[in-house]
TIVOLUM-860580 format. One record per atom (N, C-alpha, C): residue in three letters; chain; atom name; x, y, z. Coordinates in steps of 0.1 Angstrom, whole numbers, padded with zeros to 4 digits, m for minus. Layout:
% TIVOLUM-860580
 zati nutor gukol    px    py    pz
  Ala     A    CA     X     Y     Z
...
% end
This chain:
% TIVOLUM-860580
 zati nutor gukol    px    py    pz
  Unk     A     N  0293 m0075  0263
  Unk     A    CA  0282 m0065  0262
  Unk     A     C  0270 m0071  0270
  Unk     A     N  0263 m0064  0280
  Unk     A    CA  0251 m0068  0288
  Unk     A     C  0237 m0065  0278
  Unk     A     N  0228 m0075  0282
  Unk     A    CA  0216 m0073  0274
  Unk     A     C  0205 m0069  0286
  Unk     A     N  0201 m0059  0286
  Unk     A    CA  0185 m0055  0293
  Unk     A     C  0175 m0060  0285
  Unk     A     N  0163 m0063  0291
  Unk     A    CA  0151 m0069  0288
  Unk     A     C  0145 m0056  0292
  Unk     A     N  0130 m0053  0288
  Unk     A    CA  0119 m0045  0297
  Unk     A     C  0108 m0052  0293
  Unk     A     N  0101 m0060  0301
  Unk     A    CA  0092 m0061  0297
  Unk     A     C  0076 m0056  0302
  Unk     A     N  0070 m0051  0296
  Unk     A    CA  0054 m0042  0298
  Unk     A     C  0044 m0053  0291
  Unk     A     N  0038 m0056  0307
  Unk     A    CA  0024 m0064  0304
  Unk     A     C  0032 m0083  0296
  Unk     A     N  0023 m0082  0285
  Unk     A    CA  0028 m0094  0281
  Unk     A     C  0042 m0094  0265
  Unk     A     N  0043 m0080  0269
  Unk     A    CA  0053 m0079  0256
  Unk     A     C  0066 m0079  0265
  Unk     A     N  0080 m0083  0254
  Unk     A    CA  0087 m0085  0257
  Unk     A     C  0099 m0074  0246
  Unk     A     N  0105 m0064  0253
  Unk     A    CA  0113 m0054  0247
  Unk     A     C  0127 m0055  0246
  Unk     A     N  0136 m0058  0237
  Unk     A    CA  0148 m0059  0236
  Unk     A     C  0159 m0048  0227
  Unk     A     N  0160 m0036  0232
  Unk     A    CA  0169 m0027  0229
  Unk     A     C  0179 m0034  0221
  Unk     A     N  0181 m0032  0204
  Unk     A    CA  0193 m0037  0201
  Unk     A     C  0202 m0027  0198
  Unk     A     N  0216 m0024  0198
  Unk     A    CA  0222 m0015  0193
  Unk     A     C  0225 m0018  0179
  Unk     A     N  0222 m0003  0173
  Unk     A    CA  0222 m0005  0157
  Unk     A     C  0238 m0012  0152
  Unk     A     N  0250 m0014  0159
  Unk     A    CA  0259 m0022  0155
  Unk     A     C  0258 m0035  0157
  Unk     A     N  0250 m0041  0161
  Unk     A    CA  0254 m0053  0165
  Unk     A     C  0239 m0062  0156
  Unk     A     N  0235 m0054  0152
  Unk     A    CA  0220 m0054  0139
  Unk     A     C  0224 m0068  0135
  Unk     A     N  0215 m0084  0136
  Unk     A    CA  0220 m0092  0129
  Unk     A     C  0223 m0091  0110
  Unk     A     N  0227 m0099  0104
  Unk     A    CA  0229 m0100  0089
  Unk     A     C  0215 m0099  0084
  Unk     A     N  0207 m0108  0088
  Unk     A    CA  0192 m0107  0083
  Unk     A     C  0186 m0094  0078
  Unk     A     N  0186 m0082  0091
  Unk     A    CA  0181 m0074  0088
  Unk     A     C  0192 m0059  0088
  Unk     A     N  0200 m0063  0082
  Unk     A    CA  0209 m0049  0077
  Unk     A     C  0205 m0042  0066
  Unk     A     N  0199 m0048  0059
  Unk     A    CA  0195 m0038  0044
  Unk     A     C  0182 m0029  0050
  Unk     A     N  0177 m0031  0063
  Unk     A    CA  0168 m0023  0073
  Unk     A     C  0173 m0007  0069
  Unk     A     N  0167 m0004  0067
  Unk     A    CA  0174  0014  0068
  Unk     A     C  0167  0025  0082
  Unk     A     N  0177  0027  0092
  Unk     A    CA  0169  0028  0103
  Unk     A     C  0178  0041  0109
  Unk     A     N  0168  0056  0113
  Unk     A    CA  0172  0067  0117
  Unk     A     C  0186  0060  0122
  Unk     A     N  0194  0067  0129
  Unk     A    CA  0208  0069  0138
  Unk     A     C  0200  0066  0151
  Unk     A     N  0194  0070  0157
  Unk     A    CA  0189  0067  0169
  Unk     A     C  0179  0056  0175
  Unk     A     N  0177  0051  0161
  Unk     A    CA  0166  0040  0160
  Unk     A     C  0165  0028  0165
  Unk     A     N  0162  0020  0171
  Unk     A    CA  0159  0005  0174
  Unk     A     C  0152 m0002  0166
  Unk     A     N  0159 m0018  0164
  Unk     A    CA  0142 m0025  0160
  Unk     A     C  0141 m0034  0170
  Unk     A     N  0125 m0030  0174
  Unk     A    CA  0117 m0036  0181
  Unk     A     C  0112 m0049  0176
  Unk     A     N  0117 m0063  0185
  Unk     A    CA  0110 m0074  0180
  Unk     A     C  0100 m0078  0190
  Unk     A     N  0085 m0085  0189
  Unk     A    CA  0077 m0088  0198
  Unk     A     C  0073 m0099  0193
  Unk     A     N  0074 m0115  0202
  Unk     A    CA  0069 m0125  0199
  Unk     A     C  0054 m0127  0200
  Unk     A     N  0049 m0127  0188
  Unk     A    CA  0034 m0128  0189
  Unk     A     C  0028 m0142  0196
  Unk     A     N  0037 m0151  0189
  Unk     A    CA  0032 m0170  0191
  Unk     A     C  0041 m0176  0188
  Unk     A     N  0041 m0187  0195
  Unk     A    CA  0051 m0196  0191
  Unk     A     C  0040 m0212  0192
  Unk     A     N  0047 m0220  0182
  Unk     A    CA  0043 m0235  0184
  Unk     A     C  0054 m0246  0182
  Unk     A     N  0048 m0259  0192
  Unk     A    CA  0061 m0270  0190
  Unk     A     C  0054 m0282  0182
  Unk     A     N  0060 m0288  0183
  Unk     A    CA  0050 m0302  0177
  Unk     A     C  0043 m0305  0176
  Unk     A     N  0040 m0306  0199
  Unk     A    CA  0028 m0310  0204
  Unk     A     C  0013 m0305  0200
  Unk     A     N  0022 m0292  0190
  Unk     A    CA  0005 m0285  0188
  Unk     A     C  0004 m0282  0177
  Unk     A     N m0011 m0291  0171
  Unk     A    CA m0011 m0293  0160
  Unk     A     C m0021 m0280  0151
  Unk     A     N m0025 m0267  0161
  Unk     A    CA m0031 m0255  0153
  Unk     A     C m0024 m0252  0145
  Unk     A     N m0029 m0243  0136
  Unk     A    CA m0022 m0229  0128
  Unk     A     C m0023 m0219  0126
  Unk     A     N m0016 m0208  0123
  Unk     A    CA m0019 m0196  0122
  Unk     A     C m0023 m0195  0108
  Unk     A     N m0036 m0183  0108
  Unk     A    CA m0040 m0181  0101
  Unk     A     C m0038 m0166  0094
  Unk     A     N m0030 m0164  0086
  Unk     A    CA m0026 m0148  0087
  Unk     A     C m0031 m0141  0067
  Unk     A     N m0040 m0132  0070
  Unk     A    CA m0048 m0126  0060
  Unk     A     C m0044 m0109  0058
  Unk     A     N m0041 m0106  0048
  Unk     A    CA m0037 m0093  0043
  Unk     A     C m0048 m0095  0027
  Unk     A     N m0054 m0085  0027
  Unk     A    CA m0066 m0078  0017
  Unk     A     C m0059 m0078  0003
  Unk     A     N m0042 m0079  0003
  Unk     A    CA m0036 m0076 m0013
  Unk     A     C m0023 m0090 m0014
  Unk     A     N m0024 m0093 m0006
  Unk     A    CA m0013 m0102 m0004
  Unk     A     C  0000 m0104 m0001
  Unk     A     N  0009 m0111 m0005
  Unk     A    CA  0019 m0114  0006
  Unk     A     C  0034 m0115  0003
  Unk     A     N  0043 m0110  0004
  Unk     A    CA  0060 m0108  0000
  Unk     A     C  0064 m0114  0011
  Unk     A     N  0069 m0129  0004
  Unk     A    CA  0079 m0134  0016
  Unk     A     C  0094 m0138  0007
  Unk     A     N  0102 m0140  0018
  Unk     A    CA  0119 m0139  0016
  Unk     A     C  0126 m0145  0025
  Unk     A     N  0137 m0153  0023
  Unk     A    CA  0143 m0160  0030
  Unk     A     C  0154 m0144  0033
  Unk     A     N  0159 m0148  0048
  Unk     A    CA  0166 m0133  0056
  Unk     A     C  0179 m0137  0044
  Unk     A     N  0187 m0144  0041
  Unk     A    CA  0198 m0147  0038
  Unk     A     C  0200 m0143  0024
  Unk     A     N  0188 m0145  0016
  Unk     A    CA  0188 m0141  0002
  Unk     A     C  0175 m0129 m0002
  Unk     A     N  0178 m0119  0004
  Unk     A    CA  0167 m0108  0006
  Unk     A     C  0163 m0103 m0013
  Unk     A     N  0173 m0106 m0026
  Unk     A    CA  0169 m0104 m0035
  Unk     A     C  0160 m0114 m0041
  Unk     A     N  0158 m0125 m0036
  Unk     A    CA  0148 m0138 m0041
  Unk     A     C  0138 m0133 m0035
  Unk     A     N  0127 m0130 m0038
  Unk     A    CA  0110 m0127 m0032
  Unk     A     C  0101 m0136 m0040
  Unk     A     N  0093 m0140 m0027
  Unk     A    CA  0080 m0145 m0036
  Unk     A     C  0072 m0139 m0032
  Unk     A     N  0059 m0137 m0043
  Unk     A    CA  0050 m0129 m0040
  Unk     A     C  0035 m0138 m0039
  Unk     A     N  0031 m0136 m0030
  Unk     A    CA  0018 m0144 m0029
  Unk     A     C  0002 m0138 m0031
  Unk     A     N  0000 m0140 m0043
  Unk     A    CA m0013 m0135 m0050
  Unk     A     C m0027 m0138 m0037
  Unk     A     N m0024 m0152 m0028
  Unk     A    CA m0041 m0153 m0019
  Unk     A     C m0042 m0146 m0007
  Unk     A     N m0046 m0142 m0005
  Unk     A    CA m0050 m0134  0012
  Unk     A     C m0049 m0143  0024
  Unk     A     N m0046 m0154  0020
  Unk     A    CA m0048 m0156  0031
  Unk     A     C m0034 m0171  0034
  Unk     A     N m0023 m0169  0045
  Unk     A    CA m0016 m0180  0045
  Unk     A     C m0020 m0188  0057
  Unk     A     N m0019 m0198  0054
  Unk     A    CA m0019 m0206  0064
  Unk     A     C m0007 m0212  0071
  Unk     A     N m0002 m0215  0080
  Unk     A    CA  0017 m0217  0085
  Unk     A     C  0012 m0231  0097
  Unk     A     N  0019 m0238  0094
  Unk     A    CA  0018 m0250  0107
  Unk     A     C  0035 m0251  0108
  Unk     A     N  0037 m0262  0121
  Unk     A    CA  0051 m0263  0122
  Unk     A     C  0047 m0280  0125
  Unk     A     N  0060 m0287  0115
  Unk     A    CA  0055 m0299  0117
  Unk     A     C  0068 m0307  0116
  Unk     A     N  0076 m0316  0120
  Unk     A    CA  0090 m0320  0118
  Unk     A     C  0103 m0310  0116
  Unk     A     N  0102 m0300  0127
  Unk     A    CA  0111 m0286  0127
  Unk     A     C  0113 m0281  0114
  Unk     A     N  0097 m0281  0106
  Unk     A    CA  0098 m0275  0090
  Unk     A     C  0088 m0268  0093
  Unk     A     N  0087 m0255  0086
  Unk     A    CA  0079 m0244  0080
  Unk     A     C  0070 m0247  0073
  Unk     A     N  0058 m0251  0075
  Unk     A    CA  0042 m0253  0062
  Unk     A     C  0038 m0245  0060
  Unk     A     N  0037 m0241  0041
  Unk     A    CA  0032 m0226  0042
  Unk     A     C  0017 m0236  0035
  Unk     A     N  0004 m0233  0035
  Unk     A    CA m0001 m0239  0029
  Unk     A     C m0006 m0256  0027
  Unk     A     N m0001 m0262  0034
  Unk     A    CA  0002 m0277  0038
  Unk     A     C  0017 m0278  0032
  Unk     A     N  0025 m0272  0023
  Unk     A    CA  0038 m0270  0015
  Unk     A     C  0049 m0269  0024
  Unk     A     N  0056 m0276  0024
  Unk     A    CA  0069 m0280  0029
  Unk     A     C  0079 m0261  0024
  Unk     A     N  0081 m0261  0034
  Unk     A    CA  0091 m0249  0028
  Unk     A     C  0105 m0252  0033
  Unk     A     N  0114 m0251  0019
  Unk     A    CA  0130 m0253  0025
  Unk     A     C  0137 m0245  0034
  Unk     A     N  0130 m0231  0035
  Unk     A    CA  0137 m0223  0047
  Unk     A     C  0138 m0226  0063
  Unk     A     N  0143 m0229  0071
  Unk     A    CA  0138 m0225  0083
  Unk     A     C  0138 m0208  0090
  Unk     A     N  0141 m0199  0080
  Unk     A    CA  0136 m0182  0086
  Unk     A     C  0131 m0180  0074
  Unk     A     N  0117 m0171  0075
  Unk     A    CA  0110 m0166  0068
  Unk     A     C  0107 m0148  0067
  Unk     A     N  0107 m0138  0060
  Unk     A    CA  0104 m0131  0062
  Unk     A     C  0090 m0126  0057
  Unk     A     N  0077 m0119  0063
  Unk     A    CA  0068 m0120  0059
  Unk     A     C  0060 m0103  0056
  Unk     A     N  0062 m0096  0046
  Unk     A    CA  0055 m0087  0045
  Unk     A     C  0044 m0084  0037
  Unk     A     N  0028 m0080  0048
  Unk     A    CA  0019 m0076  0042
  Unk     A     C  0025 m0067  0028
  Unk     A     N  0013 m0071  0019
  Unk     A    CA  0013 m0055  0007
  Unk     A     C  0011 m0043  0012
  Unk     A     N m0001 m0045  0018
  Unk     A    CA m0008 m0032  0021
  Unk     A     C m0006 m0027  0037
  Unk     A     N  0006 m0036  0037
  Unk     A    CA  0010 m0028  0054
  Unk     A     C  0000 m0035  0067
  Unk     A     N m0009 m0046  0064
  Unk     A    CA m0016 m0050  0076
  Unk     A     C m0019 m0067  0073
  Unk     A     N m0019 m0072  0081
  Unk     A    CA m0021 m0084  0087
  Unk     A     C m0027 m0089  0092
  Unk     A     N m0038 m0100  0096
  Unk     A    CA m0046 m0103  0106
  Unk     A     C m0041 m0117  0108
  Unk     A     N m0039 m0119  0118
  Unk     A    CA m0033 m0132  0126
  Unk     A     C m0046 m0136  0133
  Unk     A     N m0052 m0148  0128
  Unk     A    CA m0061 m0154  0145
  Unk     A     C m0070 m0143  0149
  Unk     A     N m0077 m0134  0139
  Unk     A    CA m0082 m0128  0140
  Unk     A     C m0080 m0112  0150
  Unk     A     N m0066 m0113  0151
  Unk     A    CA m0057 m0097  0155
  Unk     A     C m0050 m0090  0142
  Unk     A     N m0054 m0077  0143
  Unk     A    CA m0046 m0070  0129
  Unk     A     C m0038 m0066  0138
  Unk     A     N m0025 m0066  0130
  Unk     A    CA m0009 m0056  0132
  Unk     A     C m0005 m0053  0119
  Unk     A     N  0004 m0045  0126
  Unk     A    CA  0007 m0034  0110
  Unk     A     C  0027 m0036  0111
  Unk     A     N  0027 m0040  0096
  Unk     A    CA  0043 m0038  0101
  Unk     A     C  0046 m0055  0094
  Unk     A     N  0059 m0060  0093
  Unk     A    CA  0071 m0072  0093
  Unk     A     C  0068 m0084  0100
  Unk     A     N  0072 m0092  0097
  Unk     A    CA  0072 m0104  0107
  Unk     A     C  0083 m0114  0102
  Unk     A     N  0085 m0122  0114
  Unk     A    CA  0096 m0131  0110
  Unk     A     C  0090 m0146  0115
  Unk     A     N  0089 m0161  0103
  Unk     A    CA  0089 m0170  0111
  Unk     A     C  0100 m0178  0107
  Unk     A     N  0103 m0181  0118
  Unk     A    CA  0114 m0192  0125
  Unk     A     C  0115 m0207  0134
  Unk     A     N  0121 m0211  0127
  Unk     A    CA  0123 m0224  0139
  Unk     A     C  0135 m0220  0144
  Unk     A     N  0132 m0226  0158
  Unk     A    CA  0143 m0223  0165
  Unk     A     C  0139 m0229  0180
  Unk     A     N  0151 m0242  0180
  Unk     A    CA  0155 m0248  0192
  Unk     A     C  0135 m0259  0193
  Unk     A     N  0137 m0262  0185
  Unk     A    CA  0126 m0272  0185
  Unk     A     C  0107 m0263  0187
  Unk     A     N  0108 m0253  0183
  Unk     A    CA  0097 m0244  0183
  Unk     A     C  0094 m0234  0163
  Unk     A     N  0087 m0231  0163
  Unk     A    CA  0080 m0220  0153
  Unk     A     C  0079 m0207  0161
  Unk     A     N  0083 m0201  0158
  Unk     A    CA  0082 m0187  0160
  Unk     A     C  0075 m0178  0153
  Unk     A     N  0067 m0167  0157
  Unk     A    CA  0060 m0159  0153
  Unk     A     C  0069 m0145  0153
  Unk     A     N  0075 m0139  0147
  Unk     A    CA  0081 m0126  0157
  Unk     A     C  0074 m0112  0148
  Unk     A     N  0067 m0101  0153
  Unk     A    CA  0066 m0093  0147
  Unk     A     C  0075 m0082  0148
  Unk     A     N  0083 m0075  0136
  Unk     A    CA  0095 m0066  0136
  Unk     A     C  0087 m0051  0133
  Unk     A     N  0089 m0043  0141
  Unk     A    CA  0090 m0027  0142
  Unk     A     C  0103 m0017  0143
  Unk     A     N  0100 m0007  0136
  Unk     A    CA  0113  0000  0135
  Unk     A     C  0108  0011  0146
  Unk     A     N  0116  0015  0161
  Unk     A    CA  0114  0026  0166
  Unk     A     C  0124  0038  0165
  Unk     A     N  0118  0047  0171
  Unk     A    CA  0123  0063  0170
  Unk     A     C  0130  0064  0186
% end
């Protein structure tokens, strides 16, 4: 199977066909015609010792992709995420996952002072933290 890219400006668009949908996000319920759209918001490696700062007004449903019926719910507005020894810091807190899934309550997010609306996914992968924000299109 061939993979097209399009990329507009600084986003980066990857057409997936709804069969080939990883495991992670199959419990996704998405029209017949539908895509999900992933866009890498940020990524960090070692070298870089910032963090994202990500605030939702009601707080926060995260889930490892693999066990989508375990949720934790996070009562503060505001998480803080570093990447430090190819581990996930939620909070200075060591997290055992390396994929994360992260859903606002109230449907919005503010990252580093950007709101988006919608999913996100963080991941290590290949010696990086990944930021990825997930959209369902029409």
């Amino acid at each position: 199977m061939s993979m097209r890219a399009i990329v507009v400006g600084a986003l980066l668009f990857i057409p997936t066909p709804l069969w080939t949908t990883p495991p992670s996000l199959a419990q996704q319920t998405l029209p017949a015609s539908g895509y999900i759209v992933r866009v890498l918001i940020d990524e960090k490696t070692e070298r870089d010792p910032s963090s994202w700062q990500i605030q939702s007004n009601t707080g926060f449903v995260l889930y490892e992709p693999h066990k989508p019926d375990l949720k934790w719910r996070s009562e503060q507005d505001t998480l803080n995420i570093q990447y430090r020894n190819n581990h996930i810091l939620l909070n200075e807190k060591e997290c055992p996952s390396s994929h994360l899934h992260l859903l606002p309550q109230d449907g919005y997010a503010t990252i580093n002072e950007q709101q988006y609306h919608g999913a996100f996914s963080i991941l290590c992968y290949e010696q990086q933290l990944l930021l990825v924000k997930t959209n369902d299109a029409n």
